[in-house]
Backbone as CSV, one residue per row, in Angstrom:
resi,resn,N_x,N_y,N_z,CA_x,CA_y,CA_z,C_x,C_y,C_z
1,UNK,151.440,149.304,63.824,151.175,148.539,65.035,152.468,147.850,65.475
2,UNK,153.022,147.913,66.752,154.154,147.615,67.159,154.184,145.598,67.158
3,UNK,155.105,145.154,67.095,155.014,143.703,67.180,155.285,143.407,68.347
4,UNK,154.250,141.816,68.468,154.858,141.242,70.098,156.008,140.620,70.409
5,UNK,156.891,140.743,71.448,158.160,140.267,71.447,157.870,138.528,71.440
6,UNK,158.846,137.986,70.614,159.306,136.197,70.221,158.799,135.370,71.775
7,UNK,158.597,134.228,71.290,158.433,132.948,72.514,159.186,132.617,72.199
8,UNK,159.913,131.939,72.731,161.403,130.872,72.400,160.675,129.617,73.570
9,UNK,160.277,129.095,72.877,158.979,127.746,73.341,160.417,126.354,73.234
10,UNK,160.762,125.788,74.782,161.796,124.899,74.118,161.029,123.301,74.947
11,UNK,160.727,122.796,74.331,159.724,121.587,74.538,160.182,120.476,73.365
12,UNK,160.690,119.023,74.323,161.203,118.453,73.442,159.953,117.062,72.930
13,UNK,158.835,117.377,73.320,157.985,116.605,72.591,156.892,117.512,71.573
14,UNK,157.294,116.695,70.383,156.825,117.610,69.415,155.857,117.944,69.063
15,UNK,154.396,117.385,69.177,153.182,117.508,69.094,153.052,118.674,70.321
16,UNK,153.496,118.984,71.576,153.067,119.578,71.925,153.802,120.916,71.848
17,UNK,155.324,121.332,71.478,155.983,121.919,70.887,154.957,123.015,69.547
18,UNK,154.274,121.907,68.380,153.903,122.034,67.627,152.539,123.318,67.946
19,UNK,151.854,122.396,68.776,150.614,123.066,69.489,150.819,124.351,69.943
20,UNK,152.203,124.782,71.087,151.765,125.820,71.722,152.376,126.682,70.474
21,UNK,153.435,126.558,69.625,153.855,127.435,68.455,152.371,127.942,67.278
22,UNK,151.648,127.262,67.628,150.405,127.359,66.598,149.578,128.364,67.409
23,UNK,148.925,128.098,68.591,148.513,129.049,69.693,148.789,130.216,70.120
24,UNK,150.215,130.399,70.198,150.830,131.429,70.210,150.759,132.499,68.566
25,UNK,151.048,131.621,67.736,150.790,132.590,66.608,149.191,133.157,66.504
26,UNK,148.526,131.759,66.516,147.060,132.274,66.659,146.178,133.714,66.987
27,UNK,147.246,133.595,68.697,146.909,135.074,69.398,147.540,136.407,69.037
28,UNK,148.352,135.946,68.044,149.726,136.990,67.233,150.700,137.841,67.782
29,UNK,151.210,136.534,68.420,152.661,136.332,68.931,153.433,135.313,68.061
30,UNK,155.128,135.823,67.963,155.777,135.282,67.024,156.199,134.050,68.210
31,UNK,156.482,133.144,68.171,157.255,131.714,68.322,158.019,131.314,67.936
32,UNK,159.196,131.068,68.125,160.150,129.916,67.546,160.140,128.887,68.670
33,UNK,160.640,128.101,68.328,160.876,126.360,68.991,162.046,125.505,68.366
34,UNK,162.422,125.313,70.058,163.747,124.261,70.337,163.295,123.263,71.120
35,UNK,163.628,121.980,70.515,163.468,120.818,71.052,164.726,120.319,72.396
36,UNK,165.522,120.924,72.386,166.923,120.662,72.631,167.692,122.154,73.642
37,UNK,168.338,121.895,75.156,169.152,123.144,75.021,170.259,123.889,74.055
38,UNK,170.714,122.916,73.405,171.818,123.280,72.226,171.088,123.616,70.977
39,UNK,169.691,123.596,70.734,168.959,124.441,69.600,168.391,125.893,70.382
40,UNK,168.220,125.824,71.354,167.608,127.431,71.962,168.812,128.116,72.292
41,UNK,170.081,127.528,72.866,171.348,128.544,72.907,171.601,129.089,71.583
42,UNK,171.256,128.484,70.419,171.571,129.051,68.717,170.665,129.670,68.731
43,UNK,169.141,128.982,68.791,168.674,130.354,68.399,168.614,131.885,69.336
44,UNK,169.519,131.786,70.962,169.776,133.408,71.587,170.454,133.969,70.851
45,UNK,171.339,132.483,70.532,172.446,133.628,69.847,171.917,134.386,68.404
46,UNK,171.123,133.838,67.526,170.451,134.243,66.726,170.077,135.491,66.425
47,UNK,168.746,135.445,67.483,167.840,136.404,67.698,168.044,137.740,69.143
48,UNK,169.201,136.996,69.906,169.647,137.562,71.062,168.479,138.210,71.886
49,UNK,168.771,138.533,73.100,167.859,138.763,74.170,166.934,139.188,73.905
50,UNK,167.036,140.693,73.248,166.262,141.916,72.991,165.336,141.311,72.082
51,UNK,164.998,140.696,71.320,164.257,140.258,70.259,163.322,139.193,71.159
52,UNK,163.753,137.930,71.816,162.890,137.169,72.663,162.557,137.402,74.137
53,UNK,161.011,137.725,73.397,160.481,138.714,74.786,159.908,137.530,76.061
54,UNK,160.158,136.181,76.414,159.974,135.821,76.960,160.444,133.848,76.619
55,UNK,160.531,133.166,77.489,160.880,131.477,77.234,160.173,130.926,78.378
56,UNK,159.658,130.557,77.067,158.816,128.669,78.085,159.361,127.382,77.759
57,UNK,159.886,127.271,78.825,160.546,125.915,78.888,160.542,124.735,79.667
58,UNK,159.929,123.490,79.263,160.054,122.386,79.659,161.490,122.166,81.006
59,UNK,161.053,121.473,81.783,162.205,121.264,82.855,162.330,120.347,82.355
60,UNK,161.971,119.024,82.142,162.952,118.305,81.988,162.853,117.594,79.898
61,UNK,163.704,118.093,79.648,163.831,118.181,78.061,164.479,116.143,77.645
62,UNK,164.981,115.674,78.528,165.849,114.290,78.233,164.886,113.285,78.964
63,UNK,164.432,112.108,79.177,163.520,111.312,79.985,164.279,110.638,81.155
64,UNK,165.295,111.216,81.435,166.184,110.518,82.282,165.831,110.882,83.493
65,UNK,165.943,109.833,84.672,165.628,110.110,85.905,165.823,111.699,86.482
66,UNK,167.042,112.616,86.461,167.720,113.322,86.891,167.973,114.571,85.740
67,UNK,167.045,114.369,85.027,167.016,115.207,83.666,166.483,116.148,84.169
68,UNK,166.923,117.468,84.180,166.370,119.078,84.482,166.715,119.985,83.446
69,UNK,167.748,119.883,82.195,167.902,120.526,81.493,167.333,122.091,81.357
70,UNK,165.779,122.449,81.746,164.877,123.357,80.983,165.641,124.532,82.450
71,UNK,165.460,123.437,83.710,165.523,124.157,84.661,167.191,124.717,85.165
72,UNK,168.013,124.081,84.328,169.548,124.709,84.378,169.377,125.358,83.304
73,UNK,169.067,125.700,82.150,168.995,126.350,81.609,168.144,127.933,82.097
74,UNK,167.249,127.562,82.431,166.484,128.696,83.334,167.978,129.744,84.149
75,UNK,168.259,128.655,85.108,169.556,129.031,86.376,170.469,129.636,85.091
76,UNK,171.067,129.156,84.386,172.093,129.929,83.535,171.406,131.392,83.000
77,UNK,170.923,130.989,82.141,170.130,132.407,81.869,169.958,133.430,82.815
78,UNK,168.994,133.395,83.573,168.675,134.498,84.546,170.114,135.135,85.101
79,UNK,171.445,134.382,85.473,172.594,135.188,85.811,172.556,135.955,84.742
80,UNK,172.685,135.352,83.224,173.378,136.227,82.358,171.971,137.790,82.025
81,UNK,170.800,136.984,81.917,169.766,138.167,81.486,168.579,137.939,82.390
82,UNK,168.603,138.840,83.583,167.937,138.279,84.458,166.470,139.108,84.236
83,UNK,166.409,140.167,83.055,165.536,140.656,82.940,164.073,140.258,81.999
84,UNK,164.806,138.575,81.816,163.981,137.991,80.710,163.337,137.327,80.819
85,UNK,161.906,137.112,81.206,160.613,136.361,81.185,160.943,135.281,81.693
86,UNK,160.750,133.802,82.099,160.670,132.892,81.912,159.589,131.862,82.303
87,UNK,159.138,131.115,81.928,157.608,129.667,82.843,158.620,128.743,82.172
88,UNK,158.674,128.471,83.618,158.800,126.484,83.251,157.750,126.054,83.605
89,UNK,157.545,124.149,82.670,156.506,123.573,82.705,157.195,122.641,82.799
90,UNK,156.369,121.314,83.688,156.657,120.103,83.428,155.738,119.302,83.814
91,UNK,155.336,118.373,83.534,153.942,117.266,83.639,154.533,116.374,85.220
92,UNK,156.046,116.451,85.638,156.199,115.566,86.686,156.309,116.266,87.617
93,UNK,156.140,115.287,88.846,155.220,116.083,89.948,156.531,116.243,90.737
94,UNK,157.278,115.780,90.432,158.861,116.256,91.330,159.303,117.458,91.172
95,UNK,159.156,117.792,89.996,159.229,119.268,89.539,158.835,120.255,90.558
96,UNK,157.553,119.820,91.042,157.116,120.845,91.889,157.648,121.013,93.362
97,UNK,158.418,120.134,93.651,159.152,120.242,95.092,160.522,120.968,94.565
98,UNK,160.941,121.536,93.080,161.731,122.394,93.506,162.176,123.598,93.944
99,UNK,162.648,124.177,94.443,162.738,125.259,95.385,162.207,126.513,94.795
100,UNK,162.656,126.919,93.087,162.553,127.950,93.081,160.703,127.925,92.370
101,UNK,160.305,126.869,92.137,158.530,126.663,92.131,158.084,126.532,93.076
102,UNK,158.939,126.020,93.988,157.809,126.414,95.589,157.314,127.514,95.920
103,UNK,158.732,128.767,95.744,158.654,130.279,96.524,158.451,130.708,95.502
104,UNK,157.935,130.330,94.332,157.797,131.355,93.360,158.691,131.690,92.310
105,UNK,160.058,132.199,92.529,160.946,132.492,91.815,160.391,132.791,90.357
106,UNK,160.095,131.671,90.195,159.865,131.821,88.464,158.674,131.395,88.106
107,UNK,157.469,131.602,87.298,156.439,131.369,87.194,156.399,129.628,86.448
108,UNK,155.344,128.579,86.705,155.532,127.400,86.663,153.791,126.697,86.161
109,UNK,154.275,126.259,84.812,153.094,125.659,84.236,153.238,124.101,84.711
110,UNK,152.289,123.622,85.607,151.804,122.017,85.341,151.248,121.890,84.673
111,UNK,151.859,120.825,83.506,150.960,120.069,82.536,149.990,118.900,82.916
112,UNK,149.057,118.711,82.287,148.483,119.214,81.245,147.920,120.760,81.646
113,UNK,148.059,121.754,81.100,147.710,122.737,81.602,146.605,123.331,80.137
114,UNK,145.775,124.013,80.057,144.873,124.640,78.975,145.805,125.958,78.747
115,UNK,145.089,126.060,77.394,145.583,127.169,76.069,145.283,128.839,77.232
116,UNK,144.255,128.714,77.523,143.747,129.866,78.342,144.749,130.456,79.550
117,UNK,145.065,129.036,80.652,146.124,129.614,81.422,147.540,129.633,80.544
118,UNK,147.802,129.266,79.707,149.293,129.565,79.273,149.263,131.076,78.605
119,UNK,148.200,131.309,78.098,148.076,132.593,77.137,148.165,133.568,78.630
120,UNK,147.420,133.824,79.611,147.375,134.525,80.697,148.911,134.933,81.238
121,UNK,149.207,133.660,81.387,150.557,133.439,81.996,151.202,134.329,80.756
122,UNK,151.363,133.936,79.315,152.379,135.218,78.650,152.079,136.434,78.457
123,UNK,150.915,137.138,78.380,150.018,138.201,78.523,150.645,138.428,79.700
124,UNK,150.329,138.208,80.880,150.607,139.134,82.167,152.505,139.193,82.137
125,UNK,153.356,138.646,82.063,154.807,138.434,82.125,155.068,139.167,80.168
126,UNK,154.550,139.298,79.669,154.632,140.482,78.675,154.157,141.590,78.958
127,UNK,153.323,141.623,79.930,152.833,143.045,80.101,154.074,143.743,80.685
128,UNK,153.787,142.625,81.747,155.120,143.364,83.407,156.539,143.581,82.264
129,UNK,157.050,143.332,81.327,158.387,143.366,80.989,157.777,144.298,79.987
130,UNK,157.069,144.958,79.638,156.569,146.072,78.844,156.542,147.219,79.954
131,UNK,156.019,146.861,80.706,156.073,148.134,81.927,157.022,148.291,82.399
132,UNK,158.375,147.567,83.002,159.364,147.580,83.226,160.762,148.291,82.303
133,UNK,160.652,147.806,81.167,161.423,148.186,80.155,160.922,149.614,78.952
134,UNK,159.501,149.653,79.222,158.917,150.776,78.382,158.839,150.559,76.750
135,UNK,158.964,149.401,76.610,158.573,148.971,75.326,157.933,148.088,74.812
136,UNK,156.864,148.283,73.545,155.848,147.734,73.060,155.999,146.435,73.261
């Protein structure tokens, strides 16, 4: 039986970090988790693209007014591997006036969001990058 490609889950509050890594295995998908952008750049470099079949990431990872971290990280990435999954989530509602969650761009969890729509959300964006790429 072929395996499901990695979550690279980067959420810097840990109970809920904890949660979706448990959920995700649950449904038997592998997970790793970074609290931090400087723990998920180690673990690309790690596990590199091909291995993490998709990232959910918190926009704003620091509590600071102007904190977007999840969502420059998003912007960096996609130049370098634009073929790689991504949902951002964030519980603040500013989040949602940004541009590329308005038009779509990138698929976008509001928190509190349920186990059901997040599983959907990686199910369908694992499918499409299974159909796209032709692999399990």
């Amino acid at each position: 039986m072929p395996t499901r490609p990695t979550v690279l889950i980067i959420e810097d509050e840990a109970t809920l970090r904890d949660i979706l890594c448990e959920a995700l295995h649950t449904y038997g998908y592998s997970a790793v988790a970074a609290a931090t952008v400087q723990e998920a750049e180690e673990i690309r470099q790690r596990l590199t693209p091909e291995v993490i079949g998709l990232v959910l990431a918190d926009i704003n990872l620091s509590h600071t007014p102007h904190g977007q971290e999840g969502y420059d990280l998003w912007q960096r990435w996609t130049v370098v591997y634009p073929a790689l999954p991504f949902v951002l989530m964030s519980g603040t509602a500013r989040s949602l006036a940004l541009p590329v969650t308005r038009i779509s761009r990138v698929r976008f969890l509001a928190k509190p969001f349920d186990l059901a729509e997040l599983l959907n959300v990686v199910q369908t964006l694992l499918r499409e990058e299974t159909a796209t790429t032709g692999q399990p």
